[in-house]
C-alpha positions as CSV (number, residue, x, y, z in Angstrom):
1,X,9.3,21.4,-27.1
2,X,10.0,24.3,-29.0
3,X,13.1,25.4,-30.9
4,X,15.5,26.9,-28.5
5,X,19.1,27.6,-31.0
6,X,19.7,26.7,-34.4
7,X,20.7,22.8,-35.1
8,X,18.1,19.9,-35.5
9,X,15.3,19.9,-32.5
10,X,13.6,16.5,-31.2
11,X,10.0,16.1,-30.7
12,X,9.0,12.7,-29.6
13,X,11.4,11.4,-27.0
14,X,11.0,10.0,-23.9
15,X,12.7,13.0,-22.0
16,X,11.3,16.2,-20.5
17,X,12.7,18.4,-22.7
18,X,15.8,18.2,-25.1
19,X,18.6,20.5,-26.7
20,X,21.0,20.0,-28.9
21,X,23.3,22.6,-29.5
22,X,25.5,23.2,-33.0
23,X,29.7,23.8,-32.3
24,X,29.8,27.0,-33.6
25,X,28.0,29.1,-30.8
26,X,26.2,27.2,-27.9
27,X,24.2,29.3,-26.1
28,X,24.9,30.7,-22.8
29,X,21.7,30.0,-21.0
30,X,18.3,28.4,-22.0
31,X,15.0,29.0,-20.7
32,X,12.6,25.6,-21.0
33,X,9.0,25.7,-20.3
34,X,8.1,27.7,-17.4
35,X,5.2,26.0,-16.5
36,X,7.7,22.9,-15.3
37,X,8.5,25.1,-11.9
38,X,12.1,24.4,-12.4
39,X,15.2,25.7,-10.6
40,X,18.4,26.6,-12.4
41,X,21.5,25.1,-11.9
42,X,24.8,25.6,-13.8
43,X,26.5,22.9,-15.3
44,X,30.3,23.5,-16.5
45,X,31.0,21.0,-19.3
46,X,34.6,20.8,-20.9
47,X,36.5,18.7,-23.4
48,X,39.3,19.1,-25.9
49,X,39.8,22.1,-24.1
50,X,37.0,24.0,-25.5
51,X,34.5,25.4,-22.6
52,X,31.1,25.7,-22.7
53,X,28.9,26.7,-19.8
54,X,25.2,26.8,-20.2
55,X,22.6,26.7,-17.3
56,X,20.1,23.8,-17.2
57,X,16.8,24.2,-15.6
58,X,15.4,20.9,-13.9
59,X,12.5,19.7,-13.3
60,X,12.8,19.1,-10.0
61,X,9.5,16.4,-9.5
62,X,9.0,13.2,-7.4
63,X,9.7,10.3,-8.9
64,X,5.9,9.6,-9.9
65,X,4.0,6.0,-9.0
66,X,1.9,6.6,-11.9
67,X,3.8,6.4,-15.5
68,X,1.9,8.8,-17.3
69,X,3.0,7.7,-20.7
70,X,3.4,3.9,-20.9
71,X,4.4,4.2,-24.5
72,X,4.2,0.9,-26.9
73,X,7.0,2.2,-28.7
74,X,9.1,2.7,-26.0
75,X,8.1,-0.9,-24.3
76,X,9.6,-2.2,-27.9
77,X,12.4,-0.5,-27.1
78,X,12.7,-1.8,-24.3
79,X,12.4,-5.5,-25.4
80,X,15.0,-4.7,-28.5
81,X,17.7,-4.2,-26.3
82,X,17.6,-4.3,-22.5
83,X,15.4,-7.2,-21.7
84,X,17.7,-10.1,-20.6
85,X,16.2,-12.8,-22.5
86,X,18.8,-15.0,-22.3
87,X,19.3,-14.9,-18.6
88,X,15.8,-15.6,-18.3
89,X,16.1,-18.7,-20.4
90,X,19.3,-20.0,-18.8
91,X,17.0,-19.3,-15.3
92,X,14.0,-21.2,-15.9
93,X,15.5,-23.9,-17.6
94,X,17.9,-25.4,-15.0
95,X,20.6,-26.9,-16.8
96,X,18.3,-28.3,-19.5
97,X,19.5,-26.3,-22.1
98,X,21.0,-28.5,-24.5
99,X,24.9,-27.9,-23.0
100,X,25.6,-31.3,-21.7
101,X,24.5,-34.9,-22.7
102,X,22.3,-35.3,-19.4
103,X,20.2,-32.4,-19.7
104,X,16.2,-33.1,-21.0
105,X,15.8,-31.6,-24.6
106,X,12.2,-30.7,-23.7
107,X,12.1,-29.4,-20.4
108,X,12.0,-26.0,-21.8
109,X,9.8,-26.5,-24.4
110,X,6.9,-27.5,-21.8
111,X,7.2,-24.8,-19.9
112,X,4.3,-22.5,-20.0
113,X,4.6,-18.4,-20.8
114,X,1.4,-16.3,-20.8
115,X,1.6,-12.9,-22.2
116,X,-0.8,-10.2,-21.6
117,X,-1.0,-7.6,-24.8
118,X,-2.8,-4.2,-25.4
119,X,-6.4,-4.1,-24.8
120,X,-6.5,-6.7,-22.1
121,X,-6.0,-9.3,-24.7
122,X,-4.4,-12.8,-23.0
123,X,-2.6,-15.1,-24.2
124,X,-2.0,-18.3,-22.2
125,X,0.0,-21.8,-22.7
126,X,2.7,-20.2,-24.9
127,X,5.6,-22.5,-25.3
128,X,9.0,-22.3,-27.2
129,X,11.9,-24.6,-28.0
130,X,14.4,-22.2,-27.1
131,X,15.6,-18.3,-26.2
132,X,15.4,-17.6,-29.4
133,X,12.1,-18.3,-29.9
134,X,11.1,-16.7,-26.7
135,X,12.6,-13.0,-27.7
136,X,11.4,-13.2,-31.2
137,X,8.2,-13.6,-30.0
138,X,8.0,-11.2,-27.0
139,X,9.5,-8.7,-29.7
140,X,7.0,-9.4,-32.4
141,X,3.9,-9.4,-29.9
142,X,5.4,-6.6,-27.4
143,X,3.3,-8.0,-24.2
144,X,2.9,-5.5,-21.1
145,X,3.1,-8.0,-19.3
146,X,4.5,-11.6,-19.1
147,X,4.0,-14.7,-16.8
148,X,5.7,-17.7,-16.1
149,X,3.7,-21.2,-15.6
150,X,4.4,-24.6,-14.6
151,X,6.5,-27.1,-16.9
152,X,4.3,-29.2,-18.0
153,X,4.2,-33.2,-19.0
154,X,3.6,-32.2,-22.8
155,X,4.1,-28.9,-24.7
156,X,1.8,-26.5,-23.3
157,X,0.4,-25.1,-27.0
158,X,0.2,-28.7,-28.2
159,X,-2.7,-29.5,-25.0
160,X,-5.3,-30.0,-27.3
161,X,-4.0,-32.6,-28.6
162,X,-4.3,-34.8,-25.4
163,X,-7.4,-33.7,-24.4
164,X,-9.9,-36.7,-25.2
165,X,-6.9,-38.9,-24.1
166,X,-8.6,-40.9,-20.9
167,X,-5.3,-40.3,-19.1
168,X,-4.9,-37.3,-17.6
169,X,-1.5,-36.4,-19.9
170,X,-2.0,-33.1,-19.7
171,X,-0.5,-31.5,-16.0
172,X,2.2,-29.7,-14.4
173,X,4.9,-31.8,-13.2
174,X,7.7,-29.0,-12.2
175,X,6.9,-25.5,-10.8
176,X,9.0,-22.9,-8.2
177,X,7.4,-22.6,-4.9
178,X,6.0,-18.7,-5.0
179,X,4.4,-16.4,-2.4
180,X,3.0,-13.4,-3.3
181,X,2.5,-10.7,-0.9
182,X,0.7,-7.1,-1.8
183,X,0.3,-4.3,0.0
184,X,-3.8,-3.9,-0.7
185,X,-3.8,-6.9,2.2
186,X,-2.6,-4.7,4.9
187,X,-4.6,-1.5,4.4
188,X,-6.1,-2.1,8.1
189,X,-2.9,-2.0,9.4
190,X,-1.5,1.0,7.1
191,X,-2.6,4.8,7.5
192,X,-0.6,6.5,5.2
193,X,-1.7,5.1,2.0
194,X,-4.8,2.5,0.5
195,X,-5.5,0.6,-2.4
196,X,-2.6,0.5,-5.3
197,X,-1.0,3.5,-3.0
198,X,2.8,3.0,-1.5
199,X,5.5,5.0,-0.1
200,X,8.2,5.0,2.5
201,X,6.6,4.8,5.7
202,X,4.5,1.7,4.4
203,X,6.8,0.2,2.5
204,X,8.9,-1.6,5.6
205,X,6.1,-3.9,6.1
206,X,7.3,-5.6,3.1
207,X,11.0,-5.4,4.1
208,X,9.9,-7.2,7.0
209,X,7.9,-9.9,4.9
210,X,11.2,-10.7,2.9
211,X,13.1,-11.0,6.3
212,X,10.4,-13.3,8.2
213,X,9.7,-15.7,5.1
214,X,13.7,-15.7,4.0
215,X,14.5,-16.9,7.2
216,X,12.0,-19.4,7.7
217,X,12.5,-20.9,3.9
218,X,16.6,-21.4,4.1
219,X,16.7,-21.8,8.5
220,X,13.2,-24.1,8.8
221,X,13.0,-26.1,5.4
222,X,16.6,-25.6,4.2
223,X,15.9,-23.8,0.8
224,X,19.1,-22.4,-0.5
225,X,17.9,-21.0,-4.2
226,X,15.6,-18.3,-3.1
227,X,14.6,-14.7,-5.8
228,X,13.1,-11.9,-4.4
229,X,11.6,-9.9,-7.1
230,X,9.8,-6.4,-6.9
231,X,6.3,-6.6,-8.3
232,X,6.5,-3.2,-9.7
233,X,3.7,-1.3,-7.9
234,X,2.7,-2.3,-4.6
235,X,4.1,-5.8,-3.3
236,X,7.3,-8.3,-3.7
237,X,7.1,-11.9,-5.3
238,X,9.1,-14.8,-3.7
239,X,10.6,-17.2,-6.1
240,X,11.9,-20.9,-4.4
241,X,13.9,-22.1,-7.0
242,X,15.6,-25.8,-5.5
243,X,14.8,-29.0,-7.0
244,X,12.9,-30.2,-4.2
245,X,10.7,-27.1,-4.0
246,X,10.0,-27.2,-8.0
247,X,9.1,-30.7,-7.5
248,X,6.6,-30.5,-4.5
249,X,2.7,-31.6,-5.0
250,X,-0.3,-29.3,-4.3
251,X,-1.1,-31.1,-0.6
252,X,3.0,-30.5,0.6
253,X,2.9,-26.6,-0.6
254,X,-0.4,-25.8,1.1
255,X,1.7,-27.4,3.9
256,X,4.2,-25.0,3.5
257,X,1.9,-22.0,3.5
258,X,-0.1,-23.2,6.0
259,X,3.0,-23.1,8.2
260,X,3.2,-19.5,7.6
261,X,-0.2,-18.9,9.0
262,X,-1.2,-16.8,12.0
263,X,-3.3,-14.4,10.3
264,X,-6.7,-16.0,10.6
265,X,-9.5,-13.7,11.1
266,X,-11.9,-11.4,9.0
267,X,-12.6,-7.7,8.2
268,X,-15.7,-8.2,11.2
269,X,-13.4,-10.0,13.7
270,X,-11.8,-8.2,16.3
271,X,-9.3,-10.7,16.9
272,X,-7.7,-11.3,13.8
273,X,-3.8,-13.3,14.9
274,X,-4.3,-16.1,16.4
275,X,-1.3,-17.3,18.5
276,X,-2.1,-21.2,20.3
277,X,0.5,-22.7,22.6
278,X,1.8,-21.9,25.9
279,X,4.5,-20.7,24.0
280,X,5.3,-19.5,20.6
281,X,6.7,-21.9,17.7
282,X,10.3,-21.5,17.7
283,X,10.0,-19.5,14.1
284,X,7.4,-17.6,15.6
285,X,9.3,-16.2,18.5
286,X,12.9,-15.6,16.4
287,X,10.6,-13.7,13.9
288,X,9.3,-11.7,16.8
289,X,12.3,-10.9,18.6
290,X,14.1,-10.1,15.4
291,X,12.5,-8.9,12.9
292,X,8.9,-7.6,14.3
293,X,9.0,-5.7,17.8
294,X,12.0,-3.6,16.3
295,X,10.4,-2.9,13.1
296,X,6.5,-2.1,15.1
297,X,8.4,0.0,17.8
298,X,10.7,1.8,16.0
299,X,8.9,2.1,12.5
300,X,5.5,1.4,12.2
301,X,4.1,2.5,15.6
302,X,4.9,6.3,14.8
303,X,5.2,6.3,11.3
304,X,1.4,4.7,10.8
305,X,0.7,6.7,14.2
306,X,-0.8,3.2,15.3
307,X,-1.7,5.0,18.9
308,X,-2.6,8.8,17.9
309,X,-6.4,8.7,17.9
310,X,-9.4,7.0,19.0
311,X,-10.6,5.6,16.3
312,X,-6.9,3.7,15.9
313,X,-6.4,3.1,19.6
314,X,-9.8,1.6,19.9
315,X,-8.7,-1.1,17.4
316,X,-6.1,-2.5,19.8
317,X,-8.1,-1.9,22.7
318,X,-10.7,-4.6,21.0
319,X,-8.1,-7.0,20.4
320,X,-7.6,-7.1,24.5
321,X,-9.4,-9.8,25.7
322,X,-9.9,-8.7,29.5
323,X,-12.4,-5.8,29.3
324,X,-11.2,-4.2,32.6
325,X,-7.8,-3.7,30.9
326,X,-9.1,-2.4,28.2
327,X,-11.7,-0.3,30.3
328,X,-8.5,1.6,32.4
329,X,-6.2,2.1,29.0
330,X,-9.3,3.8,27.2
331,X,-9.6,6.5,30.3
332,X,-6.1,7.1,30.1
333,X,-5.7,7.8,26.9
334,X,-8.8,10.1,26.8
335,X,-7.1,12.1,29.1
336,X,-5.3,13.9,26.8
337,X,-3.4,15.5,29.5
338,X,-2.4,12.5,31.2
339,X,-1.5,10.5,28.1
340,X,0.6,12.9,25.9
341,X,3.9,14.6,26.6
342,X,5.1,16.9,24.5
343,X,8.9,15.8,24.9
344,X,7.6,12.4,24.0
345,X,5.6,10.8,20.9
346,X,2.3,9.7,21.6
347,X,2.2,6.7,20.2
348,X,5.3,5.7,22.1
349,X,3.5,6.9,25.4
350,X,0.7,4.8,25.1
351,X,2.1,1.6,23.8
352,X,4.4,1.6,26.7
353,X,1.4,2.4,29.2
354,X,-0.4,-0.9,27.0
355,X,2.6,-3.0,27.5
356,X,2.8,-2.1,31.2
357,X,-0.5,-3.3,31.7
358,X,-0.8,-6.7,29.9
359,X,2.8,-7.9,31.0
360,X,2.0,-8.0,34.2
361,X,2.6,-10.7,36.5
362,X,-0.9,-10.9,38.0
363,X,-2.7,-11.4,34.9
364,X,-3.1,-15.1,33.0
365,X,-1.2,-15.9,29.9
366,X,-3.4,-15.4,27.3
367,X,-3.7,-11.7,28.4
368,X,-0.1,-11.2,28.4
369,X,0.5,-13.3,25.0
370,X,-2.1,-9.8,23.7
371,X,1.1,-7.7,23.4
372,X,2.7,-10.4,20.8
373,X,-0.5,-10.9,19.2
374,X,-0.9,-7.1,18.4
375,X,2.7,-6.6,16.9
376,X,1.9,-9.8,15.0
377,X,-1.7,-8.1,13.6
378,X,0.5,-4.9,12.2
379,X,3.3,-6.3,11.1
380,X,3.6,-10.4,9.8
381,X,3.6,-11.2,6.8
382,X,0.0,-11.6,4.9
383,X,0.8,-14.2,2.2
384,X,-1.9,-14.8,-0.7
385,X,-2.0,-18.4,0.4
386,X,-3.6,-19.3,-3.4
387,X,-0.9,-18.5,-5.1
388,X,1.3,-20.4,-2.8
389,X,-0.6,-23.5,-2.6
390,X,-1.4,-24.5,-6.8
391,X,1.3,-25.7,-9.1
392,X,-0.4,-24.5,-11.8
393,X,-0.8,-20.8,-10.8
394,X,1.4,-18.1,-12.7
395,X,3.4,-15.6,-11.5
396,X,4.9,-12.4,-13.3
397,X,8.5,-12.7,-14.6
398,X,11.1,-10.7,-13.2
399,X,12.2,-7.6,-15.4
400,X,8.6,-6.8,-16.8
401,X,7.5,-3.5,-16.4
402,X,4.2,-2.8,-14.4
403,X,1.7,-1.1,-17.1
404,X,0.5,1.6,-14.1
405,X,3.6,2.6,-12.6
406,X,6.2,2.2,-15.8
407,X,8.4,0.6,-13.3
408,X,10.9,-2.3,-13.9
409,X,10.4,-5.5,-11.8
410,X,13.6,-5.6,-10.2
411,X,15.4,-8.0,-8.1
412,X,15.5,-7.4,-4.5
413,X,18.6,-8.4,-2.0
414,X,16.9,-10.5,0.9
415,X,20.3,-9.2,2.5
416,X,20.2,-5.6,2.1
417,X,16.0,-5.5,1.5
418,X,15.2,-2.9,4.1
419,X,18.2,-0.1,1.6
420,X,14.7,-1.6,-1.1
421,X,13.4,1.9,-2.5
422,X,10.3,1.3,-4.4
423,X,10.0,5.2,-5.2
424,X,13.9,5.0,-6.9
425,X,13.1,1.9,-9.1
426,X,13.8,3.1,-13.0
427,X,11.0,3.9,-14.6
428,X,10.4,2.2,-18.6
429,X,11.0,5.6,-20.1
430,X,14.4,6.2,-17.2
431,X,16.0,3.1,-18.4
432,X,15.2,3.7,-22.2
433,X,17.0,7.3,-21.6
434,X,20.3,5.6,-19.9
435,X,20.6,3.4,-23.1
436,X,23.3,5.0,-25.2
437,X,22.6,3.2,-28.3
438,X,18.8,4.1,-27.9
439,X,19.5,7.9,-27.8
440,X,21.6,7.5,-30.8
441,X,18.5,5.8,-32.2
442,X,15.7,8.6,-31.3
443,X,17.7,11.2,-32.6
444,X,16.5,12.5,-36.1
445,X,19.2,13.9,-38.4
446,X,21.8,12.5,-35.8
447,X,23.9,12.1,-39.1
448,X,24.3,15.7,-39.9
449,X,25.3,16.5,-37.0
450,X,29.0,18.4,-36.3
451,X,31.7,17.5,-34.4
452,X,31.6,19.5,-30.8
453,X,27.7,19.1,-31.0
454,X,26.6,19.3,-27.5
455,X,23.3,17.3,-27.1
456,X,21.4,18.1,-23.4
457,X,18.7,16.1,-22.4
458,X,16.7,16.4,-19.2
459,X,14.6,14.0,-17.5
460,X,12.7,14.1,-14.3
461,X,15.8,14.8,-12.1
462,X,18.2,13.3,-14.6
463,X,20.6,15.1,-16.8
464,X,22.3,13.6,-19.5
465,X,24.9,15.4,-21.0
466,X,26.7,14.1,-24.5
467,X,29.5,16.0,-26.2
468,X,30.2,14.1,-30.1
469,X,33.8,14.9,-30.3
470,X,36.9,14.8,-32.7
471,X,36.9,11.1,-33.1
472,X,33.2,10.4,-34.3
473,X,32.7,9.4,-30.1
474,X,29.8,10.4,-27.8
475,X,31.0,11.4,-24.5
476,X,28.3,10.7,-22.3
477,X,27.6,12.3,-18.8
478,X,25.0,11.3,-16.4
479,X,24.7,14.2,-13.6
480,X,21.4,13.8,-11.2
481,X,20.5,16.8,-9.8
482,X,21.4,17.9,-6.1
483,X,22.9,20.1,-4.0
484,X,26.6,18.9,-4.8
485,X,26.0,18.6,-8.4
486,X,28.9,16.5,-9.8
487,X,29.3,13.8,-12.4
488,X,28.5,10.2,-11.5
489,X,29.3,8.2,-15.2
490,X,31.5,8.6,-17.8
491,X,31.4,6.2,-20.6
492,X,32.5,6.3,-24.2
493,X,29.5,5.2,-27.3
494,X,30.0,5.3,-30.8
495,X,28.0,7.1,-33.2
């Protein structure tokens, strides 16, 4: 960033580019770096009646998945003042915090942290007597990333000491039920995207994990203390937080994932749901009438384009197990003339040809059931069933921030999951920028500067506006760019 006007200038902050202009004669325009391929768009500021009109030119970018510059410094910024420590604390303890005569002293103190620092460097059965313990030391080691473990019978960094004891003293004894679901385990299912890879038209087939396994965990086992947490990148984590579930041995969770379980087969299997019964389980059929033929017809069958070529159509064609069906379905849909329409999508076309066909009254049951079974395959839930089944296994804790993407592990509404944006989830460097006192921080000089100073900052499609006026106050505004470009925050910070 280069010097644009007179006043003090800012080189290392976590912004695109940054201005700050003087009282005496703010400029009337600005030009930033052209090689951002920006658009200009005038912003009218105005206070203590004195007007100032400048033009801003934005960046105007995608949010990125990638965060290109995970900075340590700004991750210890991060921890100073916006992790909630203390919530976490008051969380994971469950009323054992010390308030009332009843509650166990310990129960915190065995509970197990791991943190993961620079260089791959792990650190596992960390233990502390109390929050502030836990921030001082999540400050002083500035972890990118941290897990949460099991409570244990004894202190977790004092396991050593037990060791040659011939009773096993050492073992978990309390620990949420968790499911873990990630979007790498439905690439077969997913066109759009691979790998690490997310975005919009995948992203509903975790919307309709949270949905299916919600339901089932408060309706079927009568779970009411249930966190949904974004994992940061590409998948969601499913806290159970009740007594009864933190309390539950390894046999009765495997139990509980087993229950979830329809997805049986392998990459080389054709036939990879496997739905037994004359019938469907009662959970099985409310998550299929609910939740998964809306979300496959309506979503996922055009936005993968489940049905648009061979090589995809062939995959459900293999999943029918009378061949003759299959046979008549794959010369219709060669016929390119006979199976498109150009008023009509495709992939609707066919699937309704497909459904026409197996649902029909003169074939046995286990051909018709092949219509469930193939909106099951693309869209149920696929649960890492490890995770679910060991007490001792750990699990990241909410509000990290994921060291590829930058982004903040955020909760998710199990109400409201499918408004869940992945690509709007602030980014470590967005929620360092909408800290007041952390601009104040970054700014060098910020002491010399005059009264009326007008300090512009610009950030991916974020403008922050702050005006230092008569009364030694910031005025702070927070305007995203759009096309009815108004102000959205106004809040007063001291200098």
């Amino acid at each position: 960033m280069g010097q644009r006007c007179s006043g003090p200038t800012v080189s290392q902050f976590p912004a695109t580019y940054m201005f700050i202009f003087p009282p005496s004669n703010p400029p009337s325009h600005t030009h930033p770096p052209q090689s951002l391929g920006s658009r200009f768009l005038r912003f009218p500021f105005r206070k203590h009646n004195s007007p100032i009109h400048f033009i801003i030119s934005v960046a105007k970018q995608m949010i990125p998945q990638q965060e290109p510059d995970f900075n340590p410094n700004h991750l210890k910024l991060y921890y100073g003042k916006l992790f909630p420590f203390a919530d976490l604390v008051k969380w994971v303890s469950y009323g054992n915090d010390g308030k009332h005569p009843g509650c166990d002293q310990s129960y915190f103190g065995r509970r197990e942290f791991s943190f993961t620092l620079e260089n791959d460097i792990y650190l596992r059965f960390q233990s502390f007597n109390n929050a502030l313990e836990l921030e001082n030391s999540i400050k002083e080691k500035s972890p990118v990333k941290i897990d949460i473990g099991p409570v244990y019978t004894v202190d977790p960094a004092k396991r050593n000491a037990y060791a040659q004891s011939a009773n096993n003293v050492f073992t978990p004894v309390e620990r949420e039920l968790i499911f873990d679901i990630d979007m790498t385990d439905y690439d077969d299912v997913r066109y759009c995207c691979s790998g690490a890879d997310v975005c919009l038209v995948c992203w509903p087939l975790m919307t309709i994990a949270i949905k299916v396994i919600d339901t089932a965990l408060r309706d079927d086992f009568g779970f009411k203390h249930i966190l949904w947490v974004y994992s940061g990148r590409r998948g969601v984590h499913c806290w159970v937080c009740d007594g009864k579930a933190r309390r539950l041995t390894n046999e009765q969770r495997a139990a509980i994932a087993d229950y979830f379980r329809v997805y049986k087969g392998n990459e080389n299997s054709h036939k990879k749901v496997s739905l037994m019964g004359a019938a469907l389980h009662p959970f099985l059929a409310t998550s299929y009438t609910k939740v998964l033929k809306d979300y496959f017809e309506k979503n996922l069958l055009t936005g993968q384009n489940i049905l648009a070529t061979e090589e995809r159509y062939e995959k459900i064609l293999n999943m029918i197990p009378d061949e003759s069906i299959a046979s008549e379905l794959r010369g219709r849909w060669q016929d390119s003339r006979r199976s498109s329409s150009a008023k009509e999508d495709i992939n609707v076309v066919r699937w309704e040809q497909c459904k026409q066909l197996l649902q029909s009254g003169k074939h046995k049951a286990q051909v018709r059931r092949c219509v469930e079974e193939i909106v099951f395959f693309f869209t149920y839930p696929r649960l890492d069933m490890e995770v679910s089944k060991h007490m001792n296994h750990l699990l990241k804790a909410p509000f990290c921030v994921h060291p590829k993407t930058g982004r903040v592990c955020v909760p998710i509404d199990p109400n409201r999951c499918e408004e869940f944006d992945p690509t709007t989830v602030p980014t470590l460097s967005q929620v360092n920028l909408s800290c007041n006192d952390n601009l104040l921080t970054c700014i060098p000089g910020r002491g010399k500067l005059s009264i009326g100073s007008v300090i512009c900052l610009v950030f991916n499609r974020d403008v922050s506006i702050y005006y230092l006026g008569v009364s030694g106050t910031c005025i702070k505004t927070l305007a995203p760019v759009s096309n009815t470009f108004s102000y959205v925050d106004k809040e007063n910070i001291t200098f």
